[in-house]
LOTORNU-307232 format. One record per residue (C-alpha): residue in three letters; x, y, z. Coordinates in steps of 0.5 Angstrom, whole numbers, padded with zeros to 4 digits, always signed. Layout:
residues N
ALAXYZ...
END
This chain:
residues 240
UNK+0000+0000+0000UNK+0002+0008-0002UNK+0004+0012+0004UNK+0000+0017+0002UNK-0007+0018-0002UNK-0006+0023-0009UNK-0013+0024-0009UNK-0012+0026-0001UNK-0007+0029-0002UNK-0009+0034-0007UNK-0017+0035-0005UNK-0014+0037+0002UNK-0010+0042+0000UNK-0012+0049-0003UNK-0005+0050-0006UNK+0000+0046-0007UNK+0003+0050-0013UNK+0006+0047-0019UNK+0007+0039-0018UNK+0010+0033-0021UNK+0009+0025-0020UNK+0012+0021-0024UNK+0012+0014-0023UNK+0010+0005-0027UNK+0002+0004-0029UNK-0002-0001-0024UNK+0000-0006-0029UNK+0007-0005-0029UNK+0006-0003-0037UNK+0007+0004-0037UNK+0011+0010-0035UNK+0006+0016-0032UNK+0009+0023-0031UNK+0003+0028-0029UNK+0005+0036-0029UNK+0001+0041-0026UNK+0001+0049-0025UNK-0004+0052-0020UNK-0004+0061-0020UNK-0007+0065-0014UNK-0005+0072-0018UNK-0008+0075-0025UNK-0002+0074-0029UNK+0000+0066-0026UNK-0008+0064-0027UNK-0007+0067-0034UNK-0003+0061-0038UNK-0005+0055-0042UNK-0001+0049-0044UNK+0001+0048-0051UNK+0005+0043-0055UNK+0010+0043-0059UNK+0014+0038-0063UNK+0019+0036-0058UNK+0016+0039-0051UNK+0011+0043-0049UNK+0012+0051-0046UNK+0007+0055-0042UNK+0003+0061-0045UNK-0001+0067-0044UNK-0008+0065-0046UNK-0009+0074-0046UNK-0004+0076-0048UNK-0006+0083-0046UNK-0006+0081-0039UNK+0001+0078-0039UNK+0005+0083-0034UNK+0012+0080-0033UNK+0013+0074-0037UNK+0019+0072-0033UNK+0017+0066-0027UNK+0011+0063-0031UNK+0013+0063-0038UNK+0019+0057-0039UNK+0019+0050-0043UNK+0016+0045-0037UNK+0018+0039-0041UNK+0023+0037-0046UNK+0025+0030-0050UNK+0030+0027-0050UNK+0033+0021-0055UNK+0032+0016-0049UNK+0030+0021-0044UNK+0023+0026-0041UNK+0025+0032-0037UNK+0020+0035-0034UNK+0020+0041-0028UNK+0017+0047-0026UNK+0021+0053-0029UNK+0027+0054-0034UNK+0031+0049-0031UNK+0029+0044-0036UNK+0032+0048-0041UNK+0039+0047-0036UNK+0038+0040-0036UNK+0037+0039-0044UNK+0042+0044-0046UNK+0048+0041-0041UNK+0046+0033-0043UNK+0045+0036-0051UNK+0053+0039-0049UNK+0056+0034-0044UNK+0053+0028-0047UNK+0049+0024-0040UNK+0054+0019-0036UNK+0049+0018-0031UNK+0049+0024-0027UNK+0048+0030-0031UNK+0041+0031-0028UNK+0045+0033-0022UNK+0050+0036-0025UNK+0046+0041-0029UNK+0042+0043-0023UNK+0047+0045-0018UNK+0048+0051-0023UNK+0041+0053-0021UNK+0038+0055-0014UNK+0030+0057-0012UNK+0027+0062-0016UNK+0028+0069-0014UNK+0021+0072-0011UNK+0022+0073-0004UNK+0020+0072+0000UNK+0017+0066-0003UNK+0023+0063-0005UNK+0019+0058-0010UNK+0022+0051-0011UNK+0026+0049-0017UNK+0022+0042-0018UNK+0025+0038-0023UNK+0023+0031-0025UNK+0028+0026-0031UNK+0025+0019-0034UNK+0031+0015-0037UNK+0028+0009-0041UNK+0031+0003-0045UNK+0031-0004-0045UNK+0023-0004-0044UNK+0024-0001-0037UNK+0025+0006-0035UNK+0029+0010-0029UNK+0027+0016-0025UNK+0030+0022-0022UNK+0027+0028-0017UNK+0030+0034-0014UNK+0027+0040-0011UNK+0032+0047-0010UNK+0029+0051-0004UNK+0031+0056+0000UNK+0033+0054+0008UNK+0026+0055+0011UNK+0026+0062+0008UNK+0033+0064+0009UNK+0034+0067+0002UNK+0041+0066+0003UNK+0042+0059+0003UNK+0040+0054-0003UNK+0040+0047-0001UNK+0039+0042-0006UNK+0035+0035-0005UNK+0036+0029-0011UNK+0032+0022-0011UNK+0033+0016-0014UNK+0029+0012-0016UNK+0027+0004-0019UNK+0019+0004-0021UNK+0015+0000-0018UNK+0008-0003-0022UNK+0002+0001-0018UNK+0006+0007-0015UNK+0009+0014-0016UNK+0012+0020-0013UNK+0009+0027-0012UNK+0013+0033-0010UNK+0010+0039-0010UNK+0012+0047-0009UNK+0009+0049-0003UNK+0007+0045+0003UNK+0000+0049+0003UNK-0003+0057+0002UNK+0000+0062+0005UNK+0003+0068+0006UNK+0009+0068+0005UNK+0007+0060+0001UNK+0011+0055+0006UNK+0016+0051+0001UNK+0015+0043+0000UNK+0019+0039+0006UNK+0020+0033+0006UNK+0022+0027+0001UNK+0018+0026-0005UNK+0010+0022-0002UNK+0009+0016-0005UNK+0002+0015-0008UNK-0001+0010-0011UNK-0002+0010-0020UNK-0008+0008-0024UNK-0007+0004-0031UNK-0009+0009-0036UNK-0007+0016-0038UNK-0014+0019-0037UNK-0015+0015-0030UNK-0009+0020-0029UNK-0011+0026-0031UNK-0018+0025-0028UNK-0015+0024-0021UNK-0011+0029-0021UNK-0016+0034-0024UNK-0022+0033-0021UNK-0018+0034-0015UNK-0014+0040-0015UNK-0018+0047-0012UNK-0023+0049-0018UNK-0020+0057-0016UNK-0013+0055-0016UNK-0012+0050-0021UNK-0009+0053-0029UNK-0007+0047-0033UNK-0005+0040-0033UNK+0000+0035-0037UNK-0001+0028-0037UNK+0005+0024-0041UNK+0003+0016-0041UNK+0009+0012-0045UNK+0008+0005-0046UNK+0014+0001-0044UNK+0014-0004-0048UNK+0011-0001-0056UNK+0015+0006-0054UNK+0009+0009-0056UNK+0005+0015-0051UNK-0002+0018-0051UNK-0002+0025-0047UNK-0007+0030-0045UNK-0007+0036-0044UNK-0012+0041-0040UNK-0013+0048-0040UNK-0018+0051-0034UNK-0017+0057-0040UNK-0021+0054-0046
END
């Protein structure tokens, strides 16, 4: 059994930001990753989701209300060759530049993130979370990572990576922000291990019937199967 419930997880939270779960399909067929952004400001809430060959980029559903572009405009994820990125913020672009250059020997992941720290809006200090999937032989890897600030100290970057090997049925979340706040309460903790359906709707569904209706943007869904290579995604716009 999961540690933690996701439908829980999200439905009794108000604002947990931007989160990222990853993880194996409860048949142990597919690989799963679900991102999703959350805005309690005018211009945050104003963003959609939109596809393009070779990633995905966030973008201002009004373009006449986008104030400053900086923090919520990014590439959330990039493909690689054998690889997924996924993260809440222009790291990603850190990530695939440095593996594009430097090529990947196993630790790259960590080694492009330890040139990034948290965002810079004090005092929120937000969390850099980031995400990679490594796929070969019919299976799948992945790796997480969260760059905060020390309980609020802004003068202090700590940097947290895990490793992990999938298990059929179960996933990782991390999230952002531990709840609504202000200043917003950064992520604590390991990554919360929470149970996985089988399909990419299932997914999409859990998690988007139970983000905050006020708060909730866009989500991305991402279910590769492990054994055809083949993916099916979804993508929901709160702006239609």
């Amino acid at each position: 059994m999961a540690k933690f419930d996701l439908k829980e997880l999200l439905a009794n939270n108000t604002y947990p930001g931007r989160g990222i779960v990853i993880g194996k399909s409860a048949d142990g067929k597919k690989a799963m990753i679900a991102y999703f952004i959350m805005g309690r400001s005018e211009n945050s809430r104003n963003r959609i989701f939109e596809r393009y060959e070779g990633g995905m980029r966030t973008k201002a559903f009004d373009e006449s209300k986008l104030s400053d572009p900086s923090l919520i405009i990014y590439n959330p994820y990039l493909a690689l060759e054998n690889a997924d990125i996924i993260t809440n913020g222009d790291q990603t672009d850190t990530v695939y530049n440095y593996v594009v250059k430097n090529g990947d020997d196993g630790y790259s992941f960590e080694k492009a993130l330890t040139t990034r720290e948290f965002e810079p809006d004090a005092p929120n200090y937000t969390p850099r979370i980031s995400g990679m999937l490594y796929y070969g032989n019919g299976d799948f890897t992945y790796k997480m990572s969260i760059l905060k600030s020390a309980e609020g100290d802004g003068s202090v970057c700590n940097r947290y990576f895990y490793t992990y090997s999938p298990r059929a049925g179960y996933g990782h979340f991390i999230h952002t922000y531990k709840c609504d706040g202000n200043p917003i309460p950064s992520f604590y903790g390991e990554p919360e291990e929470v149970a996985l359906p089988n399909t990419a709707k299932e997914l999409c569904d859990l998690c988007w019937e139970n983000l905050n209706d006020d708060n909730k943007v866009s989500l991305f869904v991402r279910v590769l199967d492990l054994a055809s290579g083949e993916a099916e995604e979804i993508i929901v716009n709160k702006n239609k």
